[in-house]
C-alpha positions as CSV (number, residue, x, y, z in Angstrom):
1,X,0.0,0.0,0.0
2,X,2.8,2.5,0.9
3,X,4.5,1.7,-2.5
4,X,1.2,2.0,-4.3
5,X,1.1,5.3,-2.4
6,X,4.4,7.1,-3.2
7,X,4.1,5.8,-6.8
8,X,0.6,7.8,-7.1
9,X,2.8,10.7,-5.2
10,X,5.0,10.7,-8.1
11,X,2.9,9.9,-10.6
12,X,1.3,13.4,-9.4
13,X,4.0,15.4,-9.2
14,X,5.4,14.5,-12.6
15,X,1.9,15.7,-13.8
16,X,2.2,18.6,-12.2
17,X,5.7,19.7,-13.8
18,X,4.4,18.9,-16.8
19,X,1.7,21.1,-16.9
20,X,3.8,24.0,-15.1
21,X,6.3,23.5,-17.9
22,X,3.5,24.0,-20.8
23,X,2.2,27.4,-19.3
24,X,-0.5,25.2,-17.7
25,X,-3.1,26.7,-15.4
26,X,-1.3,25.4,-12.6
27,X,1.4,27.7,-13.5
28,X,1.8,30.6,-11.0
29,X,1.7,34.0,-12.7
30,X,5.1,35.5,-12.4
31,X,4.1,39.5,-11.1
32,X,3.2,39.6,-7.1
33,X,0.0,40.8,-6.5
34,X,-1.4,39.4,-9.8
35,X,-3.2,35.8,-9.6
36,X,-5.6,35.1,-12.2
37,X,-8.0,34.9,-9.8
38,X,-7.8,38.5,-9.4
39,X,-7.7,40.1,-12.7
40,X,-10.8,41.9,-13.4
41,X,-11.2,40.5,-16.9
42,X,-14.4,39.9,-19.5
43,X,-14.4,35.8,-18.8
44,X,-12.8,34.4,-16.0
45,X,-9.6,32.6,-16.8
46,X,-9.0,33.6,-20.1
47,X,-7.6,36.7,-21.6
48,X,-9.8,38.4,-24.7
49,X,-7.5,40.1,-26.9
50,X,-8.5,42.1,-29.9
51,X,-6.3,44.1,-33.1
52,X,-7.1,45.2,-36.2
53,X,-8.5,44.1,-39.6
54,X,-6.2,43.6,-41.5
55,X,-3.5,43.1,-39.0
56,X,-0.3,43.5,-40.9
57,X,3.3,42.9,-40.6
58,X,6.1,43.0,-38.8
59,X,3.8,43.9,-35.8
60,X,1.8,40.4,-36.7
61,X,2.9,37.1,-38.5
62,X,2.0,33.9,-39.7
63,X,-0.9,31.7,-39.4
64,X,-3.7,30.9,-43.1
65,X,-6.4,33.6,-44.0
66,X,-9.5,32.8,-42.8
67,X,-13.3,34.1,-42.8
68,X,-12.0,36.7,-40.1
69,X,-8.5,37.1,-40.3
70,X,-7.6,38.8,-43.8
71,X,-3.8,38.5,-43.3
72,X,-2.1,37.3,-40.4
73,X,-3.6,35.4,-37.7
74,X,-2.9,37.0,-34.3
75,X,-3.1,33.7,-32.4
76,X,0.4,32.5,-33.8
77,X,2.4,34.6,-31.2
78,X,4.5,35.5,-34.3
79,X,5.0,39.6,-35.0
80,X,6.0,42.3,-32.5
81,X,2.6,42.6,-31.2
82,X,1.8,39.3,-31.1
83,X,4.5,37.9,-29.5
84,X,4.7,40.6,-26.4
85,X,0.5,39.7,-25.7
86,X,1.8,36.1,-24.9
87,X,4.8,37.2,-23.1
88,X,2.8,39.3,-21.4
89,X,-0.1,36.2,-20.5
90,X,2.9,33.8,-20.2
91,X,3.6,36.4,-16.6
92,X,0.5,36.2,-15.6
93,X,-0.3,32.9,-15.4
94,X,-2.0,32.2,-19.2
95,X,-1.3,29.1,-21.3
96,X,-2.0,30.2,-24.9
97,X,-5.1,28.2,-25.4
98,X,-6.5,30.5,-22.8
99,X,-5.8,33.9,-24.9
100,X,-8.4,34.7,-27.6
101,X,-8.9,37.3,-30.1
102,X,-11.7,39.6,-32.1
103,X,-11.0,41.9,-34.9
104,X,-12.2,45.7,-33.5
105,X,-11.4,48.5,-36.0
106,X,-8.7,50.4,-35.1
107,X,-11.0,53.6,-34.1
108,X,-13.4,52.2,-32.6
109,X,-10.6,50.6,-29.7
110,X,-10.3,54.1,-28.2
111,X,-13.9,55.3,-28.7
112,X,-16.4,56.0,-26.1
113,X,-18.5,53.0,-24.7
114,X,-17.7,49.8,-23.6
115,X,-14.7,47.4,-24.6
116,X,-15.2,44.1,-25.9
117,X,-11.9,42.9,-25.1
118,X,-9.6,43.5,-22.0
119,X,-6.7,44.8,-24.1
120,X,-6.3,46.1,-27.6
121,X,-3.1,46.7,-29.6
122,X,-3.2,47.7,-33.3
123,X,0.1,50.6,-33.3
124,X,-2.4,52.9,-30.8
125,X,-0.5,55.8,-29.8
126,X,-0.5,57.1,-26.4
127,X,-2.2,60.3,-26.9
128,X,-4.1,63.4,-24.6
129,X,-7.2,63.1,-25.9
130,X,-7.3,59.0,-26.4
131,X,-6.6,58.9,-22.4
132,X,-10.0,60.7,-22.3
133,X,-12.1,57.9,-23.5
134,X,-9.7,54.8,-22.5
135,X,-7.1,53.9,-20.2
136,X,-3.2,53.1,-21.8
137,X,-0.8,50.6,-20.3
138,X,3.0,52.4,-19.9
139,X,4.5,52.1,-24.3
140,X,5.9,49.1,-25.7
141,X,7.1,51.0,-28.6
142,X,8.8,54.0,-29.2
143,X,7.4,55.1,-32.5
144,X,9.1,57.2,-35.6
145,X,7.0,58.3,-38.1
146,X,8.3,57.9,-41.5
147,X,7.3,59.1,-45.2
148,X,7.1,56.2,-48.2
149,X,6.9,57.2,-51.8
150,X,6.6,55.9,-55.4
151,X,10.8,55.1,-56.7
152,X,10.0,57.5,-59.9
153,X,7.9,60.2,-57.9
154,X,10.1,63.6,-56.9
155,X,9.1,63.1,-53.9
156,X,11.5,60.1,-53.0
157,X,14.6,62.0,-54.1
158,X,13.4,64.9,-51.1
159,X,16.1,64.8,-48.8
160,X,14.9,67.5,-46.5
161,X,12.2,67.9,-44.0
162,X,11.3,71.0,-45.9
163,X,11.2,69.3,-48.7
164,X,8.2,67.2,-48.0
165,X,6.2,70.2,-47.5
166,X,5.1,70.8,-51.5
167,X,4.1,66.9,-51.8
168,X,0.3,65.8,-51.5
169,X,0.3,63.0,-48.6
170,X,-2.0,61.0,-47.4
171,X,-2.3,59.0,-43.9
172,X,-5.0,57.0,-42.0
173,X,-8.0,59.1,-40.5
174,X,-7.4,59.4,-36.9
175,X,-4.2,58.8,-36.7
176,X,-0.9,60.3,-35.3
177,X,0.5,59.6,-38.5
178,X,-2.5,62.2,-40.2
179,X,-1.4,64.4,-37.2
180,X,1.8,64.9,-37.9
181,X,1.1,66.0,-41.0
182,X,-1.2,68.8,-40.6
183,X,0.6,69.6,-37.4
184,X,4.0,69.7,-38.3
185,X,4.8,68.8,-42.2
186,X,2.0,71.5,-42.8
187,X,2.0,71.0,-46.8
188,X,0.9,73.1,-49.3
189,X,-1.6,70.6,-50.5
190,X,-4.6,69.3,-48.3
191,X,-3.4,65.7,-47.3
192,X,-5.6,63.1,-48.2
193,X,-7.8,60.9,-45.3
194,X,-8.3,57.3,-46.0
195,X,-10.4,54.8,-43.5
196,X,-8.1,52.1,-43.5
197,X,-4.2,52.1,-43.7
198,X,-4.9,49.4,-46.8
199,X,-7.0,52.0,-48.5
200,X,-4.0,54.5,-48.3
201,X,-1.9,51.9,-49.2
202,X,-3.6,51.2,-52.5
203,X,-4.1,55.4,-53.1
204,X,-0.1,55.6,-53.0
205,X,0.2,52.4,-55.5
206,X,-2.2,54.2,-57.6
207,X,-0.6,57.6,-58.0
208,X,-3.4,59.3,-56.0
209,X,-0.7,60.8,-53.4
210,X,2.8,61.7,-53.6
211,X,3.8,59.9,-49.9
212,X,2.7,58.1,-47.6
213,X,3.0,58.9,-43.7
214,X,3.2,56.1,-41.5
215,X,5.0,54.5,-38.5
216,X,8.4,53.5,-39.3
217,X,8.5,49.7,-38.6
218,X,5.4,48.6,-41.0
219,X,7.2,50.7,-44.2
220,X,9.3,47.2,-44.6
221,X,6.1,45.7,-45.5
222,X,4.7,48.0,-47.6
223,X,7.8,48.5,-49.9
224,X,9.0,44.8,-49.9
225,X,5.3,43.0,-49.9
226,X,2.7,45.7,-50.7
227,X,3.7,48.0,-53.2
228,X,7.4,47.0,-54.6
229,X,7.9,49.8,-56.7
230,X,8.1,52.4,-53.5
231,X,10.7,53.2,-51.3
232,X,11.3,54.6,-48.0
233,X,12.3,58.4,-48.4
234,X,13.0,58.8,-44.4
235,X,12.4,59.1,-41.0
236,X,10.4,62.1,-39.4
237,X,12.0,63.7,-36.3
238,X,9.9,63.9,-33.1
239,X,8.1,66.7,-32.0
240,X,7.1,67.4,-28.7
241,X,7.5,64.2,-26.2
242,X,8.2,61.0,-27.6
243,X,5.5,59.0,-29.4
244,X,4.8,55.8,-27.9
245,X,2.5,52.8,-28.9
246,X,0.3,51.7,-25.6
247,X,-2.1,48.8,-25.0
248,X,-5.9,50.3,-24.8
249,X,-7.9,48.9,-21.9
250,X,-11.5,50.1,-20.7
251,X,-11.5,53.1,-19.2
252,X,-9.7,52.7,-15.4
253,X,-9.6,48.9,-15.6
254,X,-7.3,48.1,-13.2
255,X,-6.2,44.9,-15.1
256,X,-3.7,47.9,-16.4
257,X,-1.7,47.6,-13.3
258,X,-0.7,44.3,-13.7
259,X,-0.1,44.3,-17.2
260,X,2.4,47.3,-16.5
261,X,4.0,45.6,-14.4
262,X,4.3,42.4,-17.2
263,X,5.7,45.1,-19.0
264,X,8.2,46.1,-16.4
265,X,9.4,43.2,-16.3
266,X,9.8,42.2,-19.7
267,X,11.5,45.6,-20.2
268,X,14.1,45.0,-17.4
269,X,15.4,41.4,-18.1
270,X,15.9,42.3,-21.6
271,X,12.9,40.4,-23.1
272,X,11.3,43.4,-24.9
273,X,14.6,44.5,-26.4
274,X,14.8,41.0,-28.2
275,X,11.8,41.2,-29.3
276,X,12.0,44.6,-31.1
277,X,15.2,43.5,-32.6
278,X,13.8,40.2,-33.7
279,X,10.9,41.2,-35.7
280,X,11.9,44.9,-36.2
281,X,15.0,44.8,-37.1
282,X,16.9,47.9,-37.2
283,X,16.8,51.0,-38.5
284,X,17.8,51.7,-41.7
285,X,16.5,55.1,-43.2
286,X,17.7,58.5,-42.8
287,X,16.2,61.1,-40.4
288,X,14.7,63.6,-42.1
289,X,16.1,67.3,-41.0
């Protein structure tokens, strides 16, 4: 009987490794102060994530189109995004068949009313008036703004950031990208609003716009994947405090605290920086001055 004992003893304690190795839901969550248990979250036990439609490299990767994913599947863990949601679950306890995910357009995750996810991430910029409608986690991302044009346009031989000012340019509507524009490129030509960064996308393939103002890291995709024929022409400089991507959570959820805290974390013991490097790469264009 004592043998029949300790061998269920170890039976259950191999079991138990096991499932602690896989991320199971015996796994502790790494940040003090944040059991599953506790998190104030839209199901119990299971994180609902949301992004954008289509959500597009390097910030997501991998995974088959389907009827709701037009691109890239976010569930892979592959991209920047993507992989820093899992880290982030991994710390508090989540095995990955306990994180799910909805496509919410990218306005709508900071509008007024109530969230159907517990956090967002699509390339939101932490902004003053977002904060009035939702609550941010601390950035993931310091962001660079960055100007793409057709290779036989004028406009991609602009070395200057006073040169970009006689160029029409185009952006996403309500975006920091569009900001910037009006803000601080302040052309002589109205810029053109599009709903979706594809639909911009498609007006700079089709000659409709002279550049294209977006956030540094996804110009890899649109001049290697998207439109071939365009090149980078350069960074924008900052203006004003640095630009940072956040994750958008209901307004005062207090989830946010431990997922700063993931973030902490992943910051300090060099996790983040791999991350960037690994599916960001480095930078490679010139700053526009």
């Amino acid at each position: 009987m004592r043998a029949l004992l300790f061998g269920f003893a170890l039976v259950s304690l191999a079991l138990g490794l096991a499932a602690t190795a896989t991320g199971g839901t015996d796994a502790p969550a790494q940040i003090r102060g944040c059991a599953k248990s506790n998190l104030n979250l839209l199901t119990e036990g299971q994180l609902s994530l949301a992004t954008d439609n289509p959500a597009f490299n390097p910030w997501w990767a991998g995974g088959s189109r389907t009827n709701v994913w037009e691109l890239n599947d976010p569930s892979t863990g592959k991209g920047y995004e993507s992989a820093i949601a899992y880290e982030i679950a991994r710390r508090l306890g989540f095995r990955k068949s306990e994180v799910t995910w909805r496509a919410v357009p990218f306005l709508r995750s900071f509008a007024p009313g109530t969230k159907p996810f517990d956090w967002y991430m699509a390339q939101v910029s932490i902004t003053p008036e977002r904060k009035r409608t939702v609550t941010f986690s601390t950035g993931y991302y310091d962001v660079n703004q960055a100007v793409v044009a057709l290779k036989t346009n004028r406009l991609a031989r602009v070395r200057s950031f006073a040169g970009l000012k006689g160029y029409k340019l185009g952006a996403q509507v309500g975006t920091t990208s569009y900001s910037y524009i009006t803000s601080f490129i302040k052309p002589s030509q109205s810029p053109a609003l599009y709903d979706s960064n594809a639909d911009a996308v498609a007006a700079l393939k089709n000659k409709q716009i002279d550049g294209l103002v977006v956030d540094f890291p996804s110009t890899g995709f649109i001049t290697a994947v998207q439109v071939p024929t365009s090149k980078v022409v350069g960074r924008l400089p900052n203006r004003g405090p640095q630009e940072k991507f956040g994750l958008v959570f209901q307004r005062s959820n207090p989830l946010v605290t431990c997922v700063n805290r993931a973030l902490a974390a992943i910051k300090k013991d060099g996790t983040l920086k791999r991350l960037e490097t690994r599916w960001l790469g480095k930078t490679g264009a010139p700053i526009l001055k």
